[in-house]
SERO-4910 file (N, C-alpha, C, O; in steps of 0.05 Angstrom, whole numbers):
BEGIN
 pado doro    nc1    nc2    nc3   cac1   cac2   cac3    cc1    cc2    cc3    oc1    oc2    oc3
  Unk    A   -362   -442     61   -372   -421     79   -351   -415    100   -333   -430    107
  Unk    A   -355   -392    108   -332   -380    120   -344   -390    156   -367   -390    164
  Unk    A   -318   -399    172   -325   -404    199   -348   -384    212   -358   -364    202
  Unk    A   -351   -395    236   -381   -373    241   -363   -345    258   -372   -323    258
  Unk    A   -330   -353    274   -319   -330    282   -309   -316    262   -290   -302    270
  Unk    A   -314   -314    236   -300   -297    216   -325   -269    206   -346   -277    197
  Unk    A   -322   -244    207   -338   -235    201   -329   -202    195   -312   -188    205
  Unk    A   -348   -197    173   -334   -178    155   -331   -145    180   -343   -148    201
  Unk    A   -323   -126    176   -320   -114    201   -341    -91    185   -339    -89    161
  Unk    A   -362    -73    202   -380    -56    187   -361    -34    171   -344    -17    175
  Unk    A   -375    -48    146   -362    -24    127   -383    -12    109   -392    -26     90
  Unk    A   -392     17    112   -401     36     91   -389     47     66   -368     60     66
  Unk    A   -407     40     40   -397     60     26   -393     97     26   -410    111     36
  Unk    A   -364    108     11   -366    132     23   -365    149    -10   -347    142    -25
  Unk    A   -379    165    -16   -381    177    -41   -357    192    -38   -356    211    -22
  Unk    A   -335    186    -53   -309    202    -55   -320    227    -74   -335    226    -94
  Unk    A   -306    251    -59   -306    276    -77   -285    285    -73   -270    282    -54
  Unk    A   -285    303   -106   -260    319   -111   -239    330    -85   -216    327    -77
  Unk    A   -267    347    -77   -243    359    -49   -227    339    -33   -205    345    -24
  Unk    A   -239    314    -30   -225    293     -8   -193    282    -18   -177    269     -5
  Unk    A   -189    292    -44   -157    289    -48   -140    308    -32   -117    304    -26
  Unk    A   -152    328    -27   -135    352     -8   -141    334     27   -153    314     33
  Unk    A   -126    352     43   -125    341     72   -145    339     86   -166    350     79
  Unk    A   -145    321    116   -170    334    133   -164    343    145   -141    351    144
  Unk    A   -181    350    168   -177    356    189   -186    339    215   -210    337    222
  Unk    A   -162    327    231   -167    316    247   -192    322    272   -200    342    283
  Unk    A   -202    289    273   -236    303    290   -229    307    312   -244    322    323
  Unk    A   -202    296    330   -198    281    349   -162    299    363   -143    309    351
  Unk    A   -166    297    382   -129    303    385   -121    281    395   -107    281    415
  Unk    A   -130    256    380   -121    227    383    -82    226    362    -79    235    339
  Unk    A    -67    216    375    -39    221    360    -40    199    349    -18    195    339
  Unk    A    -61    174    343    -60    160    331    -83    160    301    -94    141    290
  Unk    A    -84    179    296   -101    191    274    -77    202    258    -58    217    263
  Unk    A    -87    187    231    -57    196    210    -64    203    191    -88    201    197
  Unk    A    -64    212    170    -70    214    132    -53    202    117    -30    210    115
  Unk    A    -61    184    107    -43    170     82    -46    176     58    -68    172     48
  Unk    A    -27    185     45    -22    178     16     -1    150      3     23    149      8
  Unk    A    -12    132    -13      5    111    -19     -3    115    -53    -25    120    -64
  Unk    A     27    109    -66     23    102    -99     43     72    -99     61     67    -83
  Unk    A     31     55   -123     47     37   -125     39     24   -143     15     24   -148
  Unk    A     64      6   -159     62     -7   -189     87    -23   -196    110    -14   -192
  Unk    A     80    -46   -205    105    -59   -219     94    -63   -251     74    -71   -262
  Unk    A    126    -51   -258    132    -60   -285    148    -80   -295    172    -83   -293
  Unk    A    125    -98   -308    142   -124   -317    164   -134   -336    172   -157   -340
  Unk    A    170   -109   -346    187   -109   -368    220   -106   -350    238   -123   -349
  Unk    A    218    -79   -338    240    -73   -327    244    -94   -298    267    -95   -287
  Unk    A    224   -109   -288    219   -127   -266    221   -106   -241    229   -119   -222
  Unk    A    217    -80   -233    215    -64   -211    187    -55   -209    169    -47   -225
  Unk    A    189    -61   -178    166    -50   -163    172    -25   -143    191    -22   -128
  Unk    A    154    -12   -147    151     21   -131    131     20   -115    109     11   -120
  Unk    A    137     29    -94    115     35    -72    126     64    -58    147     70    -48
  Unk    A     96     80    -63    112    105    -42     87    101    -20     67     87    -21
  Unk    A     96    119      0     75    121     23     95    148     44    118    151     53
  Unk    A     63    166     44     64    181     61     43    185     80     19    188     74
  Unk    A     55    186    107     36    191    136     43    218    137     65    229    132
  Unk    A      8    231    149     18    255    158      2    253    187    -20    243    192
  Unk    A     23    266    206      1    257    237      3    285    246     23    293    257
  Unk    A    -17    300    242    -19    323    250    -18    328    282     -9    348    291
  Unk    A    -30    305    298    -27    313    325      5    317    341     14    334    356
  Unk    A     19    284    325     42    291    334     56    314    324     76    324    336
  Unk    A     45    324    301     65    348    282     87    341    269    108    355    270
  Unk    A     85    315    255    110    301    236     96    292    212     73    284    213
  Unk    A    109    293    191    100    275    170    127    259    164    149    269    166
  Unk    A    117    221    153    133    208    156    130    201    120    109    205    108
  Unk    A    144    195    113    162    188     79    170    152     81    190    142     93
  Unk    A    153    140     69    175    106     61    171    113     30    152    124     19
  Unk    A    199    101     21    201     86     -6    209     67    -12    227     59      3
  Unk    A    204     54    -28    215     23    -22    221     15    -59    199     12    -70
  Unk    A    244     10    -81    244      2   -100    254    -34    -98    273    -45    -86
  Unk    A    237    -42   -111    236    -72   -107    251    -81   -133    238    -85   -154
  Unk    A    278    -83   -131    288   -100   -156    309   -124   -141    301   -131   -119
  Unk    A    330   -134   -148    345   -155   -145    349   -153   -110    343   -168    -92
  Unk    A    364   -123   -112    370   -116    -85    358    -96    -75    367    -75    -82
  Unk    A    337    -94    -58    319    -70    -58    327    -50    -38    338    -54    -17
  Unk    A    316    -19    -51    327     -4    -44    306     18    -22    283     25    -28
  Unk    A    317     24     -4    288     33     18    300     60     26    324     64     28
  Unk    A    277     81     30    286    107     39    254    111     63    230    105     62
  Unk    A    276    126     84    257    129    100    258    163    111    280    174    115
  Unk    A    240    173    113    241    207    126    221    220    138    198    215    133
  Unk    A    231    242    160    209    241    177    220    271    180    243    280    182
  Unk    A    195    284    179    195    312    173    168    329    193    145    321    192
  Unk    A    175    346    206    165    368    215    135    383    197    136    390    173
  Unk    A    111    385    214    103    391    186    102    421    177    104    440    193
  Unk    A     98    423    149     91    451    142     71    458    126     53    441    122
  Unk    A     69    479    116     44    488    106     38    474     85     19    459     89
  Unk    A     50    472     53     44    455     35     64    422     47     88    419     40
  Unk    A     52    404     63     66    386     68     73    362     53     91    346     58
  Unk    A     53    363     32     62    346     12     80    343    -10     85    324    -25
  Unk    A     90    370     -9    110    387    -21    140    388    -10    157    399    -24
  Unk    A    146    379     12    155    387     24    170    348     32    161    325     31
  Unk    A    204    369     43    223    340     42    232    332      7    228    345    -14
  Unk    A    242    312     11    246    304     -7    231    283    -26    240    276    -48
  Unk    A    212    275    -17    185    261    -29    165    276    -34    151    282    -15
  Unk    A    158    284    -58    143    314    -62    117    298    -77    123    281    -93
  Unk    A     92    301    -73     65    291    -84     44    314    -93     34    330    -77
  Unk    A     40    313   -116      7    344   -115     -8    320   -147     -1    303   -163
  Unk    A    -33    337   -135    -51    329   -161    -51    340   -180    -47    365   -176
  Unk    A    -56    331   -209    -48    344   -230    -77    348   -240    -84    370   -250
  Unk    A   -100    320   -235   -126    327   -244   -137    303   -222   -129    280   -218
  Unk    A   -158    317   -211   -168    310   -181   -177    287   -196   -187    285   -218
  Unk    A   -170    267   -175   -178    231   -184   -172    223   -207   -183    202   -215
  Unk    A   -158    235   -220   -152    224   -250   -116    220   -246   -106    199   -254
  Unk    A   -100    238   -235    -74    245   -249    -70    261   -221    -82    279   -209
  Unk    A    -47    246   -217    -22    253   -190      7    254   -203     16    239   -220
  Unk    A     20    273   -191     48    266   -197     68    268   -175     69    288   -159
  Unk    A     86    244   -173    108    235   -156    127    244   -158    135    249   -181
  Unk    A    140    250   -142    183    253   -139    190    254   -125    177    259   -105
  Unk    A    218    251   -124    227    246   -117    268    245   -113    280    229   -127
  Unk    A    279    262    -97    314    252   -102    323    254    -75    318    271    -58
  Unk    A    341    228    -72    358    224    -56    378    204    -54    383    193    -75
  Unk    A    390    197    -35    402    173    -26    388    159    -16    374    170      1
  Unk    A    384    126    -21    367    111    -14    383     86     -3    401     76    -17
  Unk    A    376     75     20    396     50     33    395     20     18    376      7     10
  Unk    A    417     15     18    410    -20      2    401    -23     18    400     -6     35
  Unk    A    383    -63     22    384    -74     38    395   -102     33    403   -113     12
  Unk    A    392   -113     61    411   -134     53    386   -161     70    372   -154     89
  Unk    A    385   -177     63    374   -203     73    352   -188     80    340   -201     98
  Unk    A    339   -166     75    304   -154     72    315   -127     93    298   -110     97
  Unk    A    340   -124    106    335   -102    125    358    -82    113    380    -89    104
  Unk    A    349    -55    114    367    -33    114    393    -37    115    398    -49    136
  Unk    A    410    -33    104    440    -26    112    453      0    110    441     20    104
  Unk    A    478     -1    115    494     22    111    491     37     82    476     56     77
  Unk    A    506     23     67    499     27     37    490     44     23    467     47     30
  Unk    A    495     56      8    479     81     -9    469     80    -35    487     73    -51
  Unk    A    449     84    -45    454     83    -73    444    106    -76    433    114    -54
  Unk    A    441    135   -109    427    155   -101    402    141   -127    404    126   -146
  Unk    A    380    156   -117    357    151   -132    338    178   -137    332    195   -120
  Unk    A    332    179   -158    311    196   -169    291    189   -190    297    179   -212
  Unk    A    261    195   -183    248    186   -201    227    215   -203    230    235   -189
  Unk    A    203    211   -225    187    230   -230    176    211   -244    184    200   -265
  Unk    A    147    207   -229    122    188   -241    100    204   -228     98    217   -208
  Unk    A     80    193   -255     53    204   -250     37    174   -258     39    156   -275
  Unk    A     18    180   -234    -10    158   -228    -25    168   -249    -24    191   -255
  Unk    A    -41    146   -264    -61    162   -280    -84    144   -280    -76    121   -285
  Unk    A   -109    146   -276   -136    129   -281   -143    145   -288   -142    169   -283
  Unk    A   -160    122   -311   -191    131   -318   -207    116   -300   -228    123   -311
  Unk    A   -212    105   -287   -225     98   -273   -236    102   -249   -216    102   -234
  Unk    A   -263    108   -230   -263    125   -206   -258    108   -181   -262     85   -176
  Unk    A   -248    125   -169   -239    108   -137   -259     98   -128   -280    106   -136
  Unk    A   -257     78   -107   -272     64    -88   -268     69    -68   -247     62    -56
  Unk    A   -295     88    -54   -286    103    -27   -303     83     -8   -318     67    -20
  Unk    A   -303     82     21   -313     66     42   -305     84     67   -289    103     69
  Unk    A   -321     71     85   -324     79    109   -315     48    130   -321     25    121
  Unk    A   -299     52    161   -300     34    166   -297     39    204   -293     63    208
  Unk    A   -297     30    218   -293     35    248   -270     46    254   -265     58    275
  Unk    A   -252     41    232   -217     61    233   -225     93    226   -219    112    241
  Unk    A   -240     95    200   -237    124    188   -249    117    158   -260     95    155
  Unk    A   -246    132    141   -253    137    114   -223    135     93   -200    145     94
  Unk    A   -235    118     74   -213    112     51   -221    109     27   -241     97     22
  Unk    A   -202    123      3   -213    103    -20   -182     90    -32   -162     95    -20
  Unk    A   -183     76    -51   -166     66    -68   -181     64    -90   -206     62    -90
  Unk    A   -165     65   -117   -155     71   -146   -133     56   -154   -110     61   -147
  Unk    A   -144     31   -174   -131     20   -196   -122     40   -215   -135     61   -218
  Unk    A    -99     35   -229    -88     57   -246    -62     50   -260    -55     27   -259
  Unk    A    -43     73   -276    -18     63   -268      2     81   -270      0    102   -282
  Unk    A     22     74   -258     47     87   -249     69     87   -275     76     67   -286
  Unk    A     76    109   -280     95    112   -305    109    141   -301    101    162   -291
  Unk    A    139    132   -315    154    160   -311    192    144   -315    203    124   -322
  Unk    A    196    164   -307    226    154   -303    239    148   -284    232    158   -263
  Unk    A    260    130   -283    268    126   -248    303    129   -262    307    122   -285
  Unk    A    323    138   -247    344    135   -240    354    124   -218    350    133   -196
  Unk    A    372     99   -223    379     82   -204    415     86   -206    432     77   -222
  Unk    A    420    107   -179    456    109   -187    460    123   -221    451    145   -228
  Unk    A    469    111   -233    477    124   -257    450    112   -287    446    119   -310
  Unk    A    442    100   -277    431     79   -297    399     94   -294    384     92   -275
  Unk    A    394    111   -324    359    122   -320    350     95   -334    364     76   -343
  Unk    A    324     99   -333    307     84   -345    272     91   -347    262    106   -329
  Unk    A    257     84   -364    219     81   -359    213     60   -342    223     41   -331
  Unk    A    193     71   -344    175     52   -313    154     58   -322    146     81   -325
  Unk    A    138     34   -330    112     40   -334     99      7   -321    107    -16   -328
  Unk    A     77     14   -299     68    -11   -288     39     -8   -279     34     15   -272
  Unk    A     18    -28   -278     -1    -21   -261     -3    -22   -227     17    -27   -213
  Unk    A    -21    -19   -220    -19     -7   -189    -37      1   -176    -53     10   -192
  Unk    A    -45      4   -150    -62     13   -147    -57     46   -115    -44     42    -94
  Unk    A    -66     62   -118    -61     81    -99    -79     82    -77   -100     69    -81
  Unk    A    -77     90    -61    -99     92    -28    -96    118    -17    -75    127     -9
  Unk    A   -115    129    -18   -118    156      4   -140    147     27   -161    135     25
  Unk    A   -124    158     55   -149    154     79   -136    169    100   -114    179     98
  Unk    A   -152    170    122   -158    180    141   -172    171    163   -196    169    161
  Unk    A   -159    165    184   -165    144    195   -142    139    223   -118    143    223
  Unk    A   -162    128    245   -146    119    262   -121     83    262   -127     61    252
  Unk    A   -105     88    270    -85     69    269    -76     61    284    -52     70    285
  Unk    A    -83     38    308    -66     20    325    -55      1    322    -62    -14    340
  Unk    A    -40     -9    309    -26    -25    292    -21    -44    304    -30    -66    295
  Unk    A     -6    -43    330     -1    -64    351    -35    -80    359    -45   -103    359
  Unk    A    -43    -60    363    -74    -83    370    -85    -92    351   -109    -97    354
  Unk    A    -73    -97    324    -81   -108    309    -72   -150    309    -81   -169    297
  Unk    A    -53   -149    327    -42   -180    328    -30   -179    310     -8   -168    310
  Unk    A    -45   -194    282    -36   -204    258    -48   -195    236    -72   -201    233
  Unk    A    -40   -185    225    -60   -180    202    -43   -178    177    -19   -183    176
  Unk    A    -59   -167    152    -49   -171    121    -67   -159    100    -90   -166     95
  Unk    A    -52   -138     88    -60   -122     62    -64   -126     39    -69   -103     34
  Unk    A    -67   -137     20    -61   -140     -1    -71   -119    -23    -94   -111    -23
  Unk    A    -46   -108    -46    -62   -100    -66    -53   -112    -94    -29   -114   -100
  Unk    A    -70   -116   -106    -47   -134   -132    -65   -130   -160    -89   -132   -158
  Unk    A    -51   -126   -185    -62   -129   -205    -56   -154   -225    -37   -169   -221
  Unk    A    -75   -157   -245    -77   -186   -262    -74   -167   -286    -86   -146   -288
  Unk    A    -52   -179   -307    -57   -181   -333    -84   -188   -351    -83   -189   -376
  Unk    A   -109   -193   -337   -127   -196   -347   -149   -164   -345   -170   -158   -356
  Unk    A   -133   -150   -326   -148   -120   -329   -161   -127   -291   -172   -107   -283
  Unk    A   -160   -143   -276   -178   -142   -251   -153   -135   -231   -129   -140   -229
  Unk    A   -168   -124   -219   -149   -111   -195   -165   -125   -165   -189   -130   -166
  Unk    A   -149   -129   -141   -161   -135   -123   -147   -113    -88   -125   -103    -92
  Unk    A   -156   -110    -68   -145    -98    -52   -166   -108    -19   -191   -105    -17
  Unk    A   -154   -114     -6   -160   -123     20   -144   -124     48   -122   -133     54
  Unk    A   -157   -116     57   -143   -119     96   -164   -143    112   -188   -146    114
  Unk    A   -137   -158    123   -143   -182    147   -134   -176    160   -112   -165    158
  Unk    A   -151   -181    189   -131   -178    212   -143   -192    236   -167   -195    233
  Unk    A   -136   -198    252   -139   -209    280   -135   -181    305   -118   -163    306
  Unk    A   -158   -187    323   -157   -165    338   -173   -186    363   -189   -204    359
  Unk    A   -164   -178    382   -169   -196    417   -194   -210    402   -219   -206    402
  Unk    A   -171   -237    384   -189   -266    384   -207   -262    357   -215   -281    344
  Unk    A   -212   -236    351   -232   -237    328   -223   -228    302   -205   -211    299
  Unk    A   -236   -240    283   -230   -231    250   -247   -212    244   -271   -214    249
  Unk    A   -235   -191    233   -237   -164    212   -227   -165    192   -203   -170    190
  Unk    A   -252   -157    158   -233   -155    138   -253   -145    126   -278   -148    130
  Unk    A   -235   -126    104   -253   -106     89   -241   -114     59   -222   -130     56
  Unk    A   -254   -101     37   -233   -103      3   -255   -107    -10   -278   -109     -3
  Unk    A   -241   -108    -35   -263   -106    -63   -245   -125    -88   -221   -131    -87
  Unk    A   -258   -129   -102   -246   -132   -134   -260   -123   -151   -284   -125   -151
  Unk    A   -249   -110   -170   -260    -90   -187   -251   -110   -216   -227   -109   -223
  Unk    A   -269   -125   -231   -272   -136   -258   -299   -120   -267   -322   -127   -262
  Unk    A   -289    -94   -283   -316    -94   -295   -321    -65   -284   -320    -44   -296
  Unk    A   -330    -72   -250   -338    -52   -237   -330    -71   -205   -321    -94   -205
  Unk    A   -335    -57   -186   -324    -54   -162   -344    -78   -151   -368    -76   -155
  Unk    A   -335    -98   -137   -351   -120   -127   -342   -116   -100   -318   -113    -99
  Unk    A   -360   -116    -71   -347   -122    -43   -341   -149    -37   -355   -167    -47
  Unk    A   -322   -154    -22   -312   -175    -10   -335   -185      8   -347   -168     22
  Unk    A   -342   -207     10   -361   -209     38   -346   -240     42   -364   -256     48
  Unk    A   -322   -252     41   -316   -268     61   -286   -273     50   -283   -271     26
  Unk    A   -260   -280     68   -235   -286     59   -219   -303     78   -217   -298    102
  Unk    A   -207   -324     65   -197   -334     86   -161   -332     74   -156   -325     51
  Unk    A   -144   -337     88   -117   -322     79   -103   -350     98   -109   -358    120
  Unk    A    -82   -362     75    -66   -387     87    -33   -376     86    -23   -381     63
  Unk    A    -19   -366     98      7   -361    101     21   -383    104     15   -402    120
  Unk    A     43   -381     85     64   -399     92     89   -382    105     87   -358    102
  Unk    A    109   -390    118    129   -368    133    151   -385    134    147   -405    147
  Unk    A    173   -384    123    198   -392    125    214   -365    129    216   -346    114
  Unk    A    229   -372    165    255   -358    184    224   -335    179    231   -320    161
  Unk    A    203   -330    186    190   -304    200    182   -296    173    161   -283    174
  Unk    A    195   -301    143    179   -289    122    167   -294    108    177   -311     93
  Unk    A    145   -286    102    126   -299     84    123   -305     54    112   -290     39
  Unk    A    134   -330     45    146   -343     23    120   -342      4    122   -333    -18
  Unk    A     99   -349     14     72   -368     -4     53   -361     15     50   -366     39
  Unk    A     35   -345     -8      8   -344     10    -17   -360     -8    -17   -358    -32
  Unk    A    -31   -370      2    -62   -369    -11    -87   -360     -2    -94   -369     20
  Unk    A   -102   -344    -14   -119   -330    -12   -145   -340    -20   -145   -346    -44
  Unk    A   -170   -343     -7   -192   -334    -22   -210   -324     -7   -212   -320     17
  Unk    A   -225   -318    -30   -247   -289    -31   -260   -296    -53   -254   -306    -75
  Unk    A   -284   -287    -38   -311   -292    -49   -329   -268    -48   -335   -260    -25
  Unk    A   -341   -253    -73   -367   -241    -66   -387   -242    -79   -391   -261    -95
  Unk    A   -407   -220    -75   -437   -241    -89   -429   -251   -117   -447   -266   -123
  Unk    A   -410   -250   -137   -416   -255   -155   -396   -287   -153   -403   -309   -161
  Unk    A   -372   -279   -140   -352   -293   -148   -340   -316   -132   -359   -322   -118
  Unk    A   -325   -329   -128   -301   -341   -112   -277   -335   -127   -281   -333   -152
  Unk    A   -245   -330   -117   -226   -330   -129   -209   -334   -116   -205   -317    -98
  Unk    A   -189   -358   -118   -165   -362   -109   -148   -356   -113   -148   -364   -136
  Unk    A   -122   -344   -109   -101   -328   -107    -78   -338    -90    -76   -337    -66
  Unk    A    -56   -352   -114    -36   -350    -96    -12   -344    -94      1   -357   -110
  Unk    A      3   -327    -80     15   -311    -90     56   -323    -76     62   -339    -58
  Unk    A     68   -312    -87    101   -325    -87    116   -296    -83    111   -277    -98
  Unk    A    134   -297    -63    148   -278    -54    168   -275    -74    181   -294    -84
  Unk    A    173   -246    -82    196   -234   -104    215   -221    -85    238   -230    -83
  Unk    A    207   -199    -71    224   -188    -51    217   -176    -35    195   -166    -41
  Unk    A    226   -169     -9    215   -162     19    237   -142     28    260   -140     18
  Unk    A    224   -123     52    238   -101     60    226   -101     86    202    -94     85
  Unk    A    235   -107    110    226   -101    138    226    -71    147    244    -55    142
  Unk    A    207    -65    158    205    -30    155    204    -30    176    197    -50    189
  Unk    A    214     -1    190    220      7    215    184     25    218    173     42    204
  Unk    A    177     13    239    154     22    258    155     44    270    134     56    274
  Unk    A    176     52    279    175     75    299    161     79    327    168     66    346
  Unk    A    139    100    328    134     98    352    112     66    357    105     61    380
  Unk    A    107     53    340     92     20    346    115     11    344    118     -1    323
  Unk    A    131     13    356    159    -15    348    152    -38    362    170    -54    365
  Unk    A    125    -45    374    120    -74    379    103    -92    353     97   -116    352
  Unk    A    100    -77    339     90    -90    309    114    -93    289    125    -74    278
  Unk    A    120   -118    285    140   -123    265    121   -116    228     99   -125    224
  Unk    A    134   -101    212    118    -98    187    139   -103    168    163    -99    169
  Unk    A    119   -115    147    139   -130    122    128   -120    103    103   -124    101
  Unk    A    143   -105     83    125   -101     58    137   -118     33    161   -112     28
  Unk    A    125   -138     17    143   -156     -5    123   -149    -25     99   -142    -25
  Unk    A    142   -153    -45    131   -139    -73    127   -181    -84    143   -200    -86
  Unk    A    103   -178    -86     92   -215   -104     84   -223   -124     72   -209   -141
  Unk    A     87   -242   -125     75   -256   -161     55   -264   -149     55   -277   -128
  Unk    A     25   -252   -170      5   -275   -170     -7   -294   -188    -12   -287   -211
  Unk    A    -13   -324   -179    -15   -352   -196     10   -349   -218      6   -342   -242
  Unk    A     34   -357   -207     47   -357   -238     56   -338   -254     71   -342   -273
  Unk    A     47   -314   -248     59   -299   -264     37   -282   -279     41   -261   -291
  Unk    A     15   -294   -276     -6   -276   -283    -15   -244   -271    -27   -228   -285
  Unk    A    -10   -240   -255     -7   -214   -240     22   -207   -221     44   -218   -220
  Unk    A     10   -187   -207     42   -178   -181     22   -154   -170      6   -140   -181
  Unk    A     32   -157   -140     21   -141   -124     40   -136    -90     62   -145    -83
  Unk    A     27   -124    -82     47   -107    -49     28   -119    -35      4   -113    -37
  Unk    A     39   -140    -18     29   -157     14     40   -144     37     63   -151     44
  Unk    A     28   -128     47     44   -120     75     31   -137    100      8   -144    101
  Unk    A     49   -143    119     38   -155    128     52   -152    167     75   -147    175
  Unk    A     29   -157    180     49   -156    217     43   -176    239     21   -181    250
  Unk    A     58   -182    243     52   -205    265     64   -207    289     59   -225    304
***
């Protein structure tokens, strides 16, 4: 049983519809109200992981671009753009739907920075890819005291060019659309997880610590979509990074332990929260049976 200060934070289910893949409209002229789009997948064959993510903050009037390719030496692009009318279109990270909740397609070309010991460098490499998300499967939308979200198990496939060297990419993954407020810093500590199993189950969850108290939301989807109703999360941290985690989670049906081993990490620039340090590492879970994206801030 989970301590008696641990407790799940109110979360409603939210019936995702078609239209909710297009934008909102901010309720608030709060500048901390953002729209996310995130895709992401590792392929085990080629051993790379992809993560894209786009913020759009309409109050400030910017939309912000991370990419992050997770192989030996990983490669990170960051961009921050003015917004415009089709904004998802727009810059050099281009996103539209091909078939609402089923089929998205990604791209992408530029110069992208090595990094070195997890942080940005000088360095260039150029990169281009063109992948499309595809599920059959329907998202899992919710409601929570931040805003409205769903996420979609799926998977990510297409081509990537790395410098001179093309290649396929085909991986599972899971994507997140939301809307929602974001104080990141008053979050303390907290941790994301989304990760898939070679056995077909996908899992996805947020922990966090906020003045003294635990908040956490997530699901696992075997079958069909199960809620989280308790998690406790054991970090290990060697020099600030997080080497080894173990996880569990429990809901009405289940318990499942999870533990997961760091492959590679990329410290991401915060911007205007630059008092939140954020780590995004691409991980193995139990062995080798799955891989998934831990972001994590402390």
């Amino acid at each position: 049983m989970a301590p008696k200060d641990w407790y799940i934070s109110e979360v409603m289910v939210m019936q995702v519809k078609t239209e909710d893949e297009y934008q909102h409209l901010p309720p608030s002229d709060n500048p901390l109200w953002w729209e996310n789009y995130q895709f992401n997948g590792y392929d085990p064959v080629g051993r790379i992981g992809v993560s894209i993510y786009t913020a759009i903050k309409p109050v400030l009037e910017f939309k912000e671009d991370y990419v992050i390719i997770h192989k030996e030496t990983p490669l990170f692009f960051r961009d921050q753009k003015e917004l415009e009318k089709d904004v998802l279109k727009s810059g050099a990270l281009k996103m539209e739907p091909l078939q609402l909740l089923k089929k998205w397609r990604v791209r992408a070309k530029d110069s992208f920075q090595r990094t070195k010991d997890g942080h940005p460098s000088e360095a260039l490499e150029d990169v281009e890819f063109d992948l499309r998300f595809e599920s059959n499967i329907p998202p899992h939308g919710f409601s929570t005291h931040r805003g409205d979200r769903y996420e979609q198990p799926g998977v990510l496939k297409g081509k990537i060019r790395l410098g001179e060297k093309t290649m396929d990419f085909e991986g599972r993954g899971i994507r997140d659309h939301s809307w929602e407020i974001r104080n990141v810093p008053s979050w303390e500590e907290w941790y994301w997880h989304m990760g898939c199993f070679e056995s077909g189950e996908a899992v996805s969850f947020t922990y966090m610590k906020v003045s003294g108290e635990v908040l956490y939301h997530g699901w696992i989807r075997a079958g069909k979509y199960h809620r989280i109703r308790s998690i406790l999360v054991n970090p290990i941290f060697s020099s600030d990074v997080l080497n080894k985690c173990h996880m569990r989670i429990e809901t009405s049906k289940e318990r499942l332990d999870i533990n997961s081993q760091l492959i590679s990490y990329v410290s991401i620039p915060t911007g205007e929260q630059a008092k939140s340090k954020v780590m995004e590492t691409l991980v193995g879970l139990d062995g080798g049976r799955g891989y998934g994206f831990l972001w994590y801030g402390r």
